[in-house]
C-alpha positions as CSV (number, residue, x, y, z in Angstrom):
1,X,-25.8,53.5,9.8
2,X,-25.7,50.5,7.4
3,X,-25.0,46.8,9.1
4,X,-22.5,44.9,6.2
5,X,-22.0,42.3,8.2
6,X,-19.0,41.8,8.1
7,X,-17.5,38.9,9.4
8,X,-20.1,36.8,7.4
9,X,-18.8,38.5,4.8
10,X,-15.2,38.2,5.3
11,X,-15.5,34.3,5.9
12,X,-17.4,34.0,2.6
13,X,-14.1,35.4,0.9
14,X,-12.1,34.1,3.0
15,X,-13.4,31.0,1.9
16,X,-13.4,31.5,-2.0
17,X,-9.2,32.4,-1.8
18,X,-8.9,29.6,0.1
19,X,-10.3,27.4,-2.8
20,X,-8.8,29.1,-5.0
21,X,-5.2,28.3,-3.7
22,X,-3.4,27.2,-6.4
23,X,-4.1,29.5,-9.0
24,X,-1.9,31.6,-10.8
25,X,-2.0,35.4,-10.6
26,X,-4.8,37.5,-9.2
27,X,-6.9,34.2,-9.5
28,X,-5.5,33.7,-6.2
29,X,-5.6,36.7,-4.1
30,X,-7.9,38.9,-5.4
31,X,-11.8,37.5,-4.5
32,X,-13.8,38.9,-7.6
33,X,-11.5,36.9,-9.9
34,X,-11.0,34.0,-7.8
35,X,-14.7,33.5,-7.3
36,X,-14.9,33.4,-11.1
37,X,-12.0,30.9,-11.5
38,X,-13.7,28.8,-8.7
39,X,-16.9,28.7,-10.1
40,X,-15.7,28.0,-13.4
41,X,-13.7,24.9,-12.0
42,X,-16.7,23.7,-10.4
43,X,-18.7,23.4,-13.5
44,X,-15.9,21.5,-15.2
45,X,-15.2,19.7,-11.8
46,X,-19.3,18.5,-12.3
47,X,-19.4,18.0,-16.4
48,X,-16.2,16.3,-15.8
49,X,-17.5,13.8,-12.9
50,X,-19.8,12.8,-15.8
51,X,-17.7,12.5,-19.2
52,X,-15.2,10.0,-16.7
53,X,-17.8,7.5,-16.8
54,X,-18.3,7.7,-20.7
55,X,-14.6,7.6,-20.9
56,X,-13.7,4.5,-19.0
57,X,-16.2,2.7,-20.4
58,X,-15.0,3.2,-24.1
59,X,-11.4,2.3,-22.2
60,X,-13.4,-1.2,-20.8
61,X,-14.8,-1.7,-24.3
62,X,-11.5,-1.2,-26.3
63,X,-9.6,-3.5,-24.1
64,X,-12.6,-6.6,-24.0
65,X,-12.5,-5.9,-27.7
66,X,-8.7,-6.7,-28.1
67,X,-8.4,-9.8,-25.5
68,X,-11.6,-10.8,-27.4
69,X,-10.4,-10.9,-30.7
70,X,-6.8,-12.7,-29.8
71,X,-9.2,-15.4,-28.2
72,X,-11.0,-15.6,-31.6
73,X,-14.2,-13.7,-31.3
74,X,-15.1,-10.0,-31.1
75,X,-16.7,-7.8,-28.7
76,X,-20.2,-7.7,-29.6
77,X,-20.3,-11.8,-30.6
78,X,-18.8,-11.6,-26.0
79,X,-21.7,-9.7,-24.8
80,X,-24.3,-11.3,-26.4
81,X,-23.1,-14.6,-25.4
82,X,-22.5,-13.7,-21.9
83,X,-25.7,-12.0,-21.8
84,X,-27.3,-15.3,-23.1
85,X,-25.3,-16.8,-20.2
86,X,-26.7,-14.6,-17.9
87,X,-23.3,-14.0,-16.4
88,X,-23.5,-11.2,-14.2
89,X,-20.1,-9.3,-14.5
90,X,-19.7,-5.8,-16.0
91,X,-17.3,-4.1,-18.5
92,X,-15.1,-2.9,-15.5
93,X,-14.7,-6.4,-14.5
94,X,-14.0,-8.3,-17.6
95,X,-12.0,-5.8,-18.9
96,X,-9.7,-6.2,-15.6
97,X,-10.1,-10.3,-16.2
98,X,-8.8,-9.8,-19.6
99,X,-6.3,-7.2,-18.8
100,X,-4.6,-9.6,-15.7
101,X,-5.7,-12.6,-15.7
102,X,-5.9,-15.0,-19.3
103,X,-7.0,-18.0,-18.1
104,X,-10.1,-16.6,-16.4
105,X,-10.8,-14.6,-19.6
106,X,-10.9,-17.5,-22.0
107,X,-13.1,-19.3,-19.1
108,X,-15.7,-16.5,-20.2
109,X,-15.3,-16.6,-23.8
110,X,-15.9,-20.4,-24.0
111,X,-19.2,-20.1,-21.8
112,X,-20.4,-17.1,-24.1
113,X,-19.0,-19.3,-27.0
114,X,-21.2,-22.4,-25.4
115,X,-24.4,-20.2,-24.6
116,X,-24.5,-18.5,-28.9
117,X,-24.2,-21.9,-29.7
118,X,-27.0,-23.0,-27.9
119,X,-29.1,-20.0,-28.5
120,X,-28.5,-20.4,-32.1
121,X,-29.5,-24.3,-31.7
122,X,-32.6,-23.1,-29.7
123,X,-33.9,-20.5,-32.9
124,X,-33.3,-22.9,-36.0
């Protein structure tokens, strides 16, 4: 007589409808096709874990760019000065300073205005 097992077995599919709650259709009751739909929305779930960082950081960009240009410089002209700075904040963070808070934003842009200047001084 063959062993299948069976309440292994039964918990393992058990366990795929479960995650498959949710679904429409015989996605979510019968197990060959809900293992395939749960599988599938794992490997987006994982790309997608990675294209959300890429994403928010063009979001981070786009905003520093905007606040940056009102206060009369761009994007690129903020980085390097802050990086000649050495100020210490990333994109999230500025981009939250320039989203809320104004005064703290221009704060930045005048010491990445001051540190160009004297990088520029410190070259000719």
């Amino acid at each position: 007589m063959r062993v299948t097992n069976s309440p292994a077995s039964r918990k393992r599919r058990k366990r795929m409808i479960q995650a498959a709650k949710g679904y429409r259709m015989r996605r979510s009751k019968l197990y060959r096709y809900a293992k395939d739909a749960v599988v599938h929305g794992l490997q987006y779930s994982y790309r997608d874990r990675r294209t959300k960082k890429r994403t928010f950081r063009y979001l981070w960009q786009a905003r520093i760019n905007a606040a940056a240009r009102a206060a009369g410089t761009t994007y690129s002209r903020l980085i390097e000065g802050l990086k000649a700075a050495q100020v210490a904040l990333d994109r999230k963070l500025i981009a939250e300073l320039a989203a809320t808070d104004n005064t703290a934003f221009a704060e930045l842009v005048r010491v990445a205005q001051s540190a160009l200047q004297a990088k520029s001084a410190k070259t000719a």
